[in-house]
C-alpha positions in Angstrom: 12.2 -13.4 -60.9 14.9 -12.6 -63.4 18.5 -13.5 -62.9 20.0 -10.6 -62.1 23.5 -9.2 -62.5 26.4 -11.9 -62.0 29.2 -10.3 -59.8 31.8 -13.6 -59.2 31.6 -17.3 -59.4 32.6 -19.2 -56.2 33.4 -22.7 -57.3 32.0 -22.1 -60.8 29.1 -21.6 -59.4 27.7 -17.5 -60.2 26.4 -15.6 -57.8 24.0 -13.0 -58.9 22.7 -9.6 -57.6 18.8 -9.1 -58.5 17.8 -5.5 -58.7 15.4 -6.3 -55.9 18.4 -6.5 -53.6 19.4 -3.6 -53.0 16.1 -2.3 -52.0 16.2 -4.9 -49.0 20.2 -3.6 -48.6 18.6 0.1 -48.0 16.1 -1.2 -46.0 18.1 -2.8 -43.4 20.6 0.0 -43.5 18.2 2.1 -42.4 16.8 -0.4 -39.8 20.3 -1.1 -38.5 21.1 3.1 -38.1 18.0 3.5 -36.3 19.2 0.3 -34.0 22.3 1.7 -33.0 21.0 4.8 -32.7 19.3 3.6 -29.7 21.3 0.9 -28.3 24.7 2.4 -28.2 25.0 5.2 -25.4 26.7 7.5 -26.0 26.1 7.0 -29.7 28.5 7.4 -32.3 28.8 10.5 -34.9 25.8 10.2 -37.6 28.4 9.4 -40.3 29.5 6.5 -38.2 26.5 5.2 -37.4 25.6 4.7 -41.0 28.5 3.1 -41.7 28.6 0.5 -39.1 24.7 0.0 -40.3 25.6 -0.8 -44.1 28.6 -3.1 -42.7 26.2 -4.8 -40.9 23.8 -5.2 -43.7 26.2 -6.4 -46.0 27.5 -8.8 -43.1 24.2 -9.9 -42.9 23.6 -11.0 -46.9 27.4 -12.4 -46.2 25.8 -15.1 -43.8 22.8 -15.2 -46.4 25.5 -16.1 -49.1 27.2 -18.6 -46.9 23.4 -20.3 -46.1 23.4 -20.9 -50.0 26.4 -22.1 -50.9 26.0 -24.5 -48.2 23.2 -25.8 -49.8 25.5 -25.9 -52.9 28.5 -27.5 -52.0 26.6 -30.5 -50.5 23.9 -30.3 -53.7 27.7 -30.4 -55.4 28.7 -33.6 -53.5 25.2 -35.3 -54.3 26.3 -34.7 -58.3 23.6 -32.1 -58.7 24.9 -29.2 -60.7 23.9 -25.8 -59.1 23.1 -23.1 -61.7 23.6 -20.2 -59.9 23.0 -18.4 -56.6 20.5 -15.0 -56.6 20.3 -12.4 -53.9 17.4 -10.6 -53.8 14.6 -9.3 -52.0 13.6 -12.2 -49.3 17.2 -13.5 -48.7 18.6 -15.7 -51.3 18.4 -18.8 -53.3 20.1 -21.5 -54.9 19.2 -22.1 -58.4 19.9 -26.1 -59.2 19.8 -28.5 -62.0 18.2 -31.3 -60.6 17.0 -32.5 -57.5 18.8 -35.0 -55.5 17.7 -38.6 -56.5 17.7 -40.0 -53.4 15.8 -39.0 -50.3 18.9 -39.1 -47.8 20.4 -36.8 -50.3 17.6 -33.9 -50.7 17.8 -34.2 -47.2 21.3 -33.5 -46.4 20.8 -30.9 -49.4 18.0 -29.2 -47.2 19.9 -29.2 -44.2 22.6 -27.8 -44.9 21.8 -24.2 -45.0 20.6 -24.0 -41.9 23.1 -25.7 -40.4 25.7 -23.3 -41.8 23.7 -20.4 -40.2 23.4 -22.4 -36.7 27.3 -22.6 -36.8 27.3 -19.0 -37.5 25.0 -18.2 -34.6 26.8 -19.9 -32.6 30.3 -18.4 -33.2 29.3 -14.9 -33.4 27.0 -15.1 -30.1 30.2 -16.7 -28.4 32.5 -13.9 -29.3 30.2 -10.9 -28.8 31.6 -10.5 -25.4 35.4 -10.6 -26.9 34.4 -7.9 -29.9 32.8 -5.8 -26.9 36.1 -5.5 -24.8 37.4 -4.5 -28.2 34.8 -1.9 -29.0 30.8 -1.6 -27.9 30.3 -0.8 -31.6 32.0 -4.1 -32.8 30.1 -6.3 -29.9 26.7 -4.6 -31.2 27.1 -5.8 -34.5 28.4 -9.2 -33.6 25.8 -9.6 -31.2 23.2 -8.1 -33.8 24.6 -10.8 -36.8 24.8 -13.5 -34.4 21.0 -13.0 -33.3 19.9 -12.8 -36.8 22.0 -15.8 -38.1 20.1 -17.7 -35.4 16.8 -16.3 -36.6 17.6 -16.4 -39.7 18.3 -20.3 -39.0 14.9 -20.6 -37.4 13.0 -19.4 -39.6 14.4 -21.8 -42.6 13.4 -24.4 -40.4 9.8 -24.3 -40.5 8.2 -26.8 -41.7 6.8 -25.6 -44.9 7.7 -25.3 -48.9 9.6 -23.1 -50.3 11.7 -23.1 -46.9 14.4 -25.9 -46.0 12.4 -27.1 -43.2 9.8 -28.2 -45.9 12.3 -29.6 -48.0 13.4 -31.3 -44.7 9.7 -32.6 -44.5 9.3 -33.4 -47.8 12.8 -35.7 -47.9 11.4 -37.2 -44.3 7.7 -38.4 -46.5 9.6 -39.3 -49.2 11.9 -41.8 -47.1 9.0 -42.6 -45.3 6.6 -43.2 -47.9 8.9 -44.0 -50.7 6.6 -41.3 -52.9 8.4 -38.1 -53.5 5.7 -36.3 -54.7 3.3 -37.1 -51.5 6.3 -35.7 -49.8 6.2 -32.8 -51.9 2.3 -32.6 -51.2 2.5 -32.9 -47.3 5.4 -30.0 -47.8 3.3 -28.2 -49.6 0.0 -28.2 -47.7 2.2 -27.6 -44.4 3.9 -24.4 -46.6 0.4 -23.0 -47.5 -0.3 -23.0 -43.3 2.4 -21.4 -42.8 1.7 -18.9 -45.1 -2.1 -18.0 -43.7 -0.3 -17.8 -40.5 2.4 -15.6 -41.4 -0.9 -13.6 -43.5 -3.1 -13.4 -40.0 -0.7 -12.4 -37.9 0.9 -9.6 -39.8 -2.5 -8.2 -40.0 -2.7 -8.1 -36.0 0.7 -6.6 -36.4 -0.3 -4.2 -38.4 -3.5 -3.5 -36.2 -1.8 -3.2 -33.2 0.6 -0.6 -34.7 3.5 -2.6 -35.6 4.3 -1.4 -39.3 7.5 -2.6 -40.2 7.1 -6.0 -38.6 3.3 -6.6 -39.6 4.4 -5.5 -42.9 7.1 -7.6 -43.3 5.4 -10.8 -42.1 2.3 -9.8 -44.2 4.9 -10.2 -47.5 6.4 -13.6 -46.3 3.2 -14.8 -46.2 2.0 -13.6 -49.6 5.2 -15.1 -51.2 4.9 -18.3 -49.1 1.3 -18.4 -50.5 2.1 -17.8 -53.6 4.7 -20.1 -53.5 2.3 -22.5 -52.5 -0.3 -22.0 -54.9 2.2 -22.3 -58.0 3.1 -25.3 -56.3 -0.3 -26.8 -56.3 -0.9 -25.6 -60.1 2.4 -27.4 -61.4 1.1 -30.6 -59.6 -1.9 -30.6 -60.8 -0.8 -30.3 -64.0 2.0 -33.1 -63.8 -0.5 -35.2 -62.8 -2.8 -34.5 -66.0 0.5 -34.5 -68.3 1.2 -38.4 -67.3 -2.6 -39.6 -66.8 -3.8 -38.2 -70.0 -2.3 -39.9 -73.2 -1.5 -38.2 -76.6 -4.8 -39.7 -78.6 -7.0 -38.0 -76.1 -5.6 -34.6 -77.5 -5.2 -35.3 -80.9 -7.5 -34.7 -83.9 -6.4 -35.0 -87.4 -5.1 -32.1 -89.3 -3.8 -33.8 -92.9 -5.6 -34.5 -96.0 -5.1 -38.2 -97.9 -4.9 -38.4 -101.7 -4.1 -41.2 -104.1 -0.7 -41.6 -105.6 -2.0 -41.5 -109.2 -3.2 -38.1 -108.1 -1.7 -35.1 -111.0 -0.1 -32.3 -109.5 -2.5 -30.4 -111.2 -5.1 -32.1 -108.9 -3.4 -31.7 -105.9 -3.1 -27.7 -106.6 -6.8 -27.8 -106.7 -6.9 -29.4 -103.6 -4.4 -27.0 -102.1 -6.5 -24.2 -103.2 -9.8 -25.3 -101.3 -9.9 -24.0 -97.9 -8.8 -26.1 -95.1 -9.7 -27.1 -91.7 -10.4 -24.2 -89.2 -8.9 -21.8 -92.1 -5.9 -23.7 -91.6 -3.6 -23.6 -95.3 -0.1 -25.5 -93.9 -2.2 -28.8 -93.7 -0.2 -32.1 -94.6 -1.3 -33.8 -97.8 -0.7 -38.1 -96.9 -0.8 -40.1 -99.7 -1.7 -43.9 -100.2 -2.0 -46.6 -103.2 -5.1 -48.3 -102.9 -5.0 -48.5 -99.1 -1.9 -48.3 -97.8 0.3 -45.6 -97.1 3.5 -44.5 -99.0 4.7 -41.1 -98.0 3.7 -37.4 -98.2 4.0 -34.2 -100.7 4.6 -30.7 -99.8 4.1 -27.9 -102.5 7.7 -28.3 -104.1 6.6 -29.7 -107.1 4.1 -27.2 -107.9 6.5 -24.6 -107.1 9.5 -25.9 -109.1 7.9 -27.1 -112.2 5.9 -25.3 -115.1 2.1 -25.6 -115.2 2.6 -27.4 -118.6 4.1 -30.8 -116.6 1.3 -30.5 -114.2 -1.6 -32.8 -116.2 1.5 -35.5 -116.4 3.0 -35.2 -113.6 1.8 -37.5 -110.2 2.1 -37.2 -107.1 3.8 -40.4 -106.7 6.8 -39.2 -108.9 7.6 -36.4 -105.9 7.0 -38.3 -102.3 8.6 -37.8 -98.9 9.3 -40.4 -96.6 6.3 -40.2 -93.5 9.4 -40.6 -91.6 10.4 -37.3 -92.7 7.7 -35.8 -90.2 8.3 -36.1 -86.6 5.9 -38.6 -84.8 4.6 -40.0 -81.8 2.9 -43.1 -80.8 -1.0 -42.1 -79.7 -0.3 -44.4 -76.6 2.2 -42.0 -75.3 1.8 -40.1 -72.2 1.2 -36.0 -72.7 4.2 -34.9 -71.3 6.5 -37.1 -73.9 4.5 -35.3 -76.5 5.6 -31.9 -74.9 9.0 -33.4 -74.8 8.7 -34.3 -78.3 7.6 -30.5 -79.2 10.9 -29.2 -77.8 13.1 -31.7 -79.4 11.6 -31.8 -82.5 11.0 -27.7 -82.7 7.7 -28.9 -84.8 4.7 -27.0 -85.2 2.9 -30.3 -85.6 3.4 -34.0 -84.4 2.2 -36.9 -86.6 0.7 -39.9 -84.2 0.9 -43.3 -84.9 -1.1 -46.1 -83.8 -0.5 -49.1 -82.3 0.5 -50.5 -85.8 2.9 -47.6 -86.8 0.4 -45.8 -88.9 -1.0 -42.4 -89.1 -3.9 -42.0 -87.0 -3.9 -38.0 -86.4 -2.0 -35.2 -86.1 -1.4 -33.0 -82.6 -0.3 -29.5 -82.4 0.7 -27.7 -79.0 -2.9 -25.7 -78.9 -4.4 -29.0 -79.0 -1.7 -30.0 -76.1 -2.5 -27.4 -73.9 -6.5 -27.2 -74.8 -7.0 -30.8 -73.6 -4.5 -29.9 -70.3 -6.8 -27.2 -69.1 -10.2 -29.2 -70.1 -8.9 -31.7 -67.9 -8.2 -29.1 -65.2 -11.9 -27.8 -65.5 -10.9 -24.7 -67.9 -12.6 -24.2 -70.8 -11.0 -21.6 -73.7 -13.3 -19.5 -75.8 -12.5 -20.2 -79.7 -10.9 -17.0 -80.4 -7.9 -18.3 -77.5 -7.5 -21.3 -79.4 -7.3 -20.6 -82.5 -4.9 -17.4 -81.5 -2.7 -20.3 -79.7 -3.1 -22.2 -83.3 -2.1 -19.6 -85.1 1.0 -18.9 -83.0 2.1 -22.1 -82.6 2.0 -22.0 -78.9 0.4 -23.3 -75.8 -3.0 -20.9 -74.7 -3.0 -18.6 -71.9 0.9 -18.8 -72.0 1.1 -22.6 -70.2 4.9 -23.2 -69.3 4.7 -27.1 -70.2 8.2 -27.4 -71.2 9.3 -25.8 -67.9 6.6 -28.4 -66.0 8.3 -31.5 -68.2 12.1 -30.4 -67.1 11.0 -30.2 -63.6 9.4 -33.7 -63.6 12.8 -34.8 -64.9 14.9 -32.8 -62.5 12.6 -34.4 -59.3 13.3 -37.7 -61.4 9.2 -38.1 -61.7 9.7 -39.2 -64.8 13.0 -40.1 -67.1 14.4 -37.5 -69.5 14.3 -39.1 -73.1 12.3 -41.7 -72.2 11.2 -43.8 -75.0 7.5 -42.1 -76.7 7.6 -44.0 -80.0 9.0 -41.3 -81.3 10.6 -40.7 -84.8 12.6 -38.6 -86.1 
């Protein structure tokens, strides 16, 4: 979902209109016209009617607004930053920065929203009767707001991911257990019920001749599934990102040549075709065993073919700590970490002993994250991913590592044996 359009900030905090919105804002319009229509007698002019309906409707993303930000001012309190909040199609939602670090915290987080609408309910219910003396038009919509507010209340508190009744159950595991993620798996698995539910009983709606409502229950329940599914996936693959470990991805995409080597030599070498077509390769160099730097194709570049046959490779060498490396003991997700820091099309990994051992790219990354997941990619997928300098099939693994940081799964800039 894109971020939409921000209107105003409310504490610093924006609060954005997604295009999505205001098809929901016509929908309920209409809904609320028809409503009146019936319940008021004797009903008011037609242009009246549609008024009070789009008053009500924007009354009604008013209390949806107020759900969010409390959510946000007590995720403010905690010390989480909220990024922004989005209205859009199913309601609204509070974009944050982190998740609270503490289970008591994600739980008053989660609780909040709800609460808010309670309160809401509440009042408006208890003064429907006042705003009816006033005018039967003003004590249907308080009445109608109040209602929904309550159901609207209700329904965040089932007990199921992505609502706040699953982040409720998910905060109650997780000071239960002491594990956030199995919280975040029983929240999960209780979300994906939900969601068949919601599925199967929009389809007896819908069978029985209740459009709208089938309809509507039959989309909650696709998003709640899907919800749940992308839930699973960035599990899943969270899990492989911390068990598998940097030397189970690498191979070793650099070439080793002696430092008496002539330039003239070495443009031979950088002539012959490497590797999986691969010309960029890194060209190591050692004196009798042991490791001194690297060369890139500077000198050849800068000086004339004549110097070539005197000129050695040792005279032009790089530092190895001019490349940016990680230790091979180092779990997956550092080395994604690494990637973003770095910007590098290519890590160099280190053994145990600080030397090179390979090289990993983030084709490789992402080639042995979806082995591990049971996918296998045809060669053409790879080596397009290779090419590109990218993870196949798309794979968001940055956006997986920042949200195991943001849960606190793992720590952000956690040592990897890293260099530069």
């Amino acid at each position: 979902m894109g971020e939409g359009w921000t209107v105003l900030r409310i504490r610093g905090i924006p609060l954005r209109i997604h295009p999505t919105w205001f098809v929901i804002l016509v929908l309920a319009t209409l809904a609320f016209q028809q409503h009146y229509t019936q319940a008021l007698d004797p009903a008011p002019a037609l242009s009246e009617r549609w008024a009070l309906a789009l008053v009500t409707a924007l009354l009604l993303f008013v209390s949806v607004l107020l759900h969010e930000l409390g959510h946000s001012l007590v995720a403010l309190s905690q010390g989480v930053k909220v990024r922004s909040i989005t209205l859009f199609l199913l309601g609204g939602v509070a974009s944050v920065e982190r998740e609270c670090s503490t289970a008591r915290g994600a739980l008053l987080v989660a609780a909040a929203g709800p609460a808010v609408s309670l309160v809401l309910a509440l009042m408006l219910l208890g003064s429907t009767h006042a705003a009816a003396h006033l005018s039967p038009a003003l004590g249907s919509m308080v009445g109608e707001l109040g209602a929904l507010n309550l159901v609207l209340a209700l329904f965040n508190l089932l007990p199921g991911l992505p609502l706040d009744g699953g982040l409720i159950v998910k905060a109650l595991v997780w000071q239960a257990t002491g594990s956030q993620r199995r919280g975040l798996e029983v929240a999960n698995a209780s979300g994906r019920f939900l969601a068949y539910l919601a599925i199967g009983l929009g389809a007896v709606l819908l069978l029985r001749g209740s459009g709208l409502g089938g309809a509507w229950l039959l989309l909650l329940g696709w998003f709640g599934l899907g919800a749940a599914r992308n839930q699973r996936q960035m599990l899943l693959i969270q899990q492989v990102l911390k068990d598998l470990r940097v030397r189970d991805a690498a191979s070793r995409r650099y070439r080793v040549v002696e430092a008496r080597t002539t330039l003239r030599e070495l443009s031979a070498l950088r002539l012959e075709p490497a590797p999986a077509g691969d010309a960029a390769d890194w060209v190591l160099v050692t004196d009798r065993g042991r490791w001194q730097g690297l060369i890139d194709d500077q000198p050849l570049q800068t000086l004339p073919v004549q110097a070539w046959d005197r000129e050695r490779v040792c005279d032009h060498l790089s530092p190895l700590s001019s490349l940016p490396s990680i230790s091979e003991s180092a779990p997956l997700w550092q080395a994604v970490q690494r990637f973003e820091d770095s910007g590098a099309a290519r890590l160099l990994v280190l053994s145990p002993a600080g030397l090179p051992s390979g090289t990993l790219e983030r084709s490789e990354l992402g080639l042995a994250v979806l082995e591990r997941l049971g996918l296998r990619l045809p060669p053409p997928l790879l080596e397009t991913a290779r090419r590109q300098r990218g993870y196949p099939l798309g794979l968001a693994l940055p956006q997986v590592v920042q949200a195991m940081e943001a849960s606190g799964e793992v720590g952000s800039g956690e040592s990897s044996g890293a260099r530069r």
